[in-house]
MARBA-3410 file (N, C-alpha, C, O; in Angstrom, 1 decimal):
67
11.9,-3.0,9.8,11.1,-3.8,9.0,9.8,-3.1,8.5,8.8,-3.2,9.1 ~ 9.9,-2.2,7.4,8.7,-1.8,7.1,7.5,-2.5,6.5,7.7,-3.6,6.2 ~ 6.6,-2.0,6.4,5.2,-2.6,6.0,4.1,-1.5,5.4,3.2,-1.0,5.9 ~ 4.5,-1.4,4.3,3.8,-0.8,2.9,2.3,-1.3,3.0,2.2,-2.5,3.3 ~ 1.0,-0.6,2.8,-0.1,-1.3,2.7,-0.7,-0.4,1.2,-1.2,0.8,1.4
-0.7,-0.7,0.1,-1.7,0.1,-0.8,-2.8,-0.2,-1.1,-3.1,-1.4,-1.5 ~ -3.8,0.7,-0.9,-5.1,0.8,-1.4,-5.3,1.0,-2.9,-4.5,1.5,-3.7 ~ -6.4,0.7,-3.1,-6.5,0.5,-4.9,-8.1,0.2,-4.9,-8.6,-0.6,-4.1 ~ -9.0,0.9,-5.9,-9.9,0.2,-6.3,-9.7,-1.3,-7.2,-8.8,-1.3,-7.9 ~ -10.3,-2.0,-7.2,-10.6,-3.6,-7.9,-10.9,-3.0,-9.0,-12.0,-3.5,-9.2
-10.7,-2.3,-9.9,-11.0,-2.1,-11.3,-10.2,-2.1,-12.2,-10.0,-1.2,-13.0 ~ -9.6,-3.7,-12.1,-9.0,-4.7,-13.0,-6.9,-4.2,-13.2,-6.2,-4.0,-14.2 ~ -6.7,-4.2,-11.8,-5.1,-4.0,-11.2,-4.9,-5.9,-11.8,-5.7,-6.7,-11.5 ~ -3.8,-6.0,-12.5,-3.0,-6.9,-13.1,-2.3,-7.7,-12.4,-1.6,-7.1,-11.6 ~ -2.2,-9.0,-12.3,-0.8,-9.6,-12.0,0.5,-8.7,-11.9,1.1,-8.4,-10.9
0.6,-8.5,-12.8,2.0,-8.0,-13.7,2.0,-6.2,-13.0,3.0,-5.6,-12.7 ~ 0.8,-5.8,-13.0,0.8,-4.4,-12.1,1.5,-4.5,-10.6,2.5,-4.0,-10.1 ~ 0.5,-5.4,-10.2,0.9,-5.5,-8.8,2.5,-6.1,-8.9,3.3,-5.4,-8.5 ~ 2.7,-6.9,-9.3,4.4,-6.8,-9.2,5.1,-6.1,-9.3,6.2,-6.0,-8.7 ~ 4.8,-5.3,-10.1,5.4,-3.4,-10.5,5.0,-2.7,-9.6,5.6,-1.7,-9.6
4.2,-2.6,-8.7,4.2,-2.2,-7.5,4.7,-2.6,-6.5,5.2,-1.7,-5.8 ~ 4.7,-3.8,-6.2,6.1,-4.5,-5.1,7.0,-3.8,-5.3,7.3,-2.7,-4.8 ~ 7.7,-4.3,-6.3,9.2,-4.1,-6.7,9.5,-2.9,-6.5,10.4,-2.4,-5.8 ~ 8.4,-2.2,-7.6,9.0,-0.6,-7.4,8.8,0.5,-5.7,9.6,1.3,-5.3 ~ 8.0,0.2,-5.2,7.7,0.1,-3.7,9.0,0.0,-2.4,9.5,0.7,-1.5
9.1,-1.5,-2.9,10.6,-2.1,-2.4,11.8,-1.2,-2.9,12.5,-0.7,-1.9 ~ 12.3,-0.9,-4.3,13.7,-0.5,-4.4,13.2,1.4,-4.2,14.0,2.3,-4.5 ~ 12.2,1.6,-3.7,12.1,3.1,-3.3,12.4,3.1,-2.1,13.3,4.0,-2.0 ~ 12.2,2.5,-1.0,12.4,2.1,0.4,14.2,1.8,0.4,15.0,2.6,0.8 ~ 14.3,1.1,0.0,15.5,0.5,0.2,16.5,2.2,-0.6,17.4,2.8,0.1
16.3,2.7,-1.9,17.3,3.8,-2.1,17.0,5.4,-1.0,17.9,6.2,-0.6 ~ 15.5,5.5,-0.7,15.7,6.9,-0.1,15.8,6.1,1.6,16.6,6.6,2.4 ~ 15.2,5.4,2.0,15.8,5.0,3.6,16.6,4.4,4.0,17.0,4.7,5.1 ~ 17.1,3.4,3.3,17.8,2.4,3.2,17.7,1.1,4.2,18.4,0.7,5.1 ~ 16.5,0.5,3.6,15.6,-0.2,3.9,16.1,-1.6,3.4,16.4,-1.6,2.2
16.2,-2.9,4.2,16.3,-3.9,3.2,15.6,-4.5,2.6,14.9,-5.3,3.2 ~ 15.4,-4.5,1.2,14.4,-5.3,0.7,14.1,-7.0,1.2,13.1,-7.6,0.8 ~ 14.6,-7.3,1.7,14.4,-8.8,2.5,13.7,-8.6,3.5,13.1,-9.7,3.7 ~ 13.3,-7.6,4.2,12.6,-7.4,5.3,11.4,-6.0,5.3,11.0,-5.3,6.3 ~ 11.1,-6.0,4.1,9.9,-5.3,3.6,8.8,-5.7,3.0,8.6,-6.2,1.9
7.8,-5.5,4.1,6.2,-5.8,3.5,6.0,-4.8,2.6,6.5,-3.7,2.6 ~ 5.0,-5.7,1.4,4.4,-4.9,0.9,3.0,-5.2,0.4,3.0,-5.6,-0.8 ~ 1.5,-5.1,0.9,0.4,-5.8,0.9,-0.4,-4.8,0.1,-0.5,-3.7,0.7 ~ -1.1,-4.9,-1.0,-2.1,-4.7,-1.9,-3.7,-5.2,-1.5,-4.2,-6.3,-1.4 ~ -4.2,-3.8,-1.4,-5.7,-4.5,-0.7,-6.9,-3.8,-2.1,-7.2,-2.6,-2.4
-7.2,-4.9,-2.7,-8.2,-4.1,-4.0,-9.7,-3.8,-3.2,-10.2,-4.8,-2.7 ~ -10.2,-2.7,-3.2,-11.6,-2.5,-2.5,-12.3,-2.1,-3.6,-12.0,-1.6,-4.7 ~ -13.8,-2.6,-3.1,-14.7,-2.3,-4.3,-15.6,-0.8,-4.6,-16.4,-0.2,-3.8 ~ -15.4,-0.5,-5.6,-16.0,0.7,-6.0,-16.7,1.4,-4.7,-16.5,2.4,-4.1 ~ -17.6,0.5,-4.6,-19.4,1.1,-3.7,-18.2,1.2,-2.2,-18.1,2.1,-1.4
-17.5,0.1,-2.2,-16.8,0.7,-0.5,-15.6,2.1,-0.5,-15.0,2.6,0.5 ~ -15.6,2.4,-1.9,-14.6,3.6,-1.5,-15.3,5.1,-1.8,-15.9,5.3,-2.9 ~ -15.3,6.1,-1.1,-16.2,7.1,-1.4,-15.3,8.2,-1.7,-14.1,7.9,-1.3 ~ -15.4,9.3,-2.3,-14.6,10.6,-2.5,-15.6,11.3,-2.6,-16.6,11.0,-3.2 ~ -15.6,12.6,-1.8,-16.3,14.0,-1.9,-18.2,13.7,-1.5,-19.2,14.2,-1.9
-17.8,12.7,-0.6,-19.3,12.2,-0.3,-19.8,11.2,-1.4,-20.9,10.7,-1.2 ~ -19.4,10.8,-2.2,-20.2,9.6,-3.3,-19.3,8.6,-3.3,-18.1,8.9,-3.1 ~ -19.7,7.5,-3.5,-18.9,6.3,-4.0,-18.5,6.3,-5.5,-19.2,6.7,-6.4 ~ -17.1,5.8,-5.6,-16.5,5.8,-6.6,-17.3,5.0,-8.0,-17.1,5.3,-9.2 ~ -18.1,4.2,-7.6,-19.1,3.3,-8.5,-20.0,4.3,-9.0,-20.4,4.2,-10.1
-20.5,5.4,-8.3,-22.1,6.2,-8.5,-20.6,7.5,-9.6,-20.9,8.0,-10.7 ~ -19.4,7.8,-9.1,-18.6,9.0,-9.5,-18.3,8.2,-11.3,-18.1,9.0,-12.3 ~ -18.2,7.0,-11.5,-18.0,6.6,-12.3,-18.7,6.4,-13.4,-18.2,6.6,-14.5 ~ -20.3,5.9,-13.4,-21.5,5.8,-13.7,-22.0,6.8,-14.3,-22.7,6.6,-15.3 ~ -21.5,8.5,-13.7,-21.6,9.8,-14.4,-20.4,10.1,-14.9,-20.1,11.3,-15.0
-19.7,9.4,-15.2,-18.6,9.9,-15.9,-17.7,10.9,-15.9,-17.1,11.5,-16.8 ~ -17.6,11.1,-14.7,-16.3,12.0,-13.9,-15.1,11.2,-13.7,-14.1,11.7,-13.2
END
């Protein structure tokens, strides 16, 4: 029973994305492990800018300068 968790910043991930992430998530598991899609988590956590940092700065301050 696997359990997928993806991380994402909140800067405007779709309905319609996140289902394209399930799905495609799901039939990756199920063709290279062979995993059943019936019994696969798959949970989307959107975090905000200021809580995700790279290279010492938050993604909000990395974005702000235009990197």
């Amino acid at each position: 029973m696997p359990y997928i968790n993806i991380k994402v910043t909140n800067e405007g991930l779709t309905t319609e994305k996140k289902k394209e992430l399930i799905s495609g998530v799901t039939l990756l598991l199920e063709s290279v492990l062979g995993k059943n899609p019936k019994t696969t988590f798959v949970v989307i956590d959107e975090v905000d800018t200021d809580n995700w940092g790279i290279g010492g700065d938050s993604v909000t301050d990395i974005r702000s300068r235009g990197e």
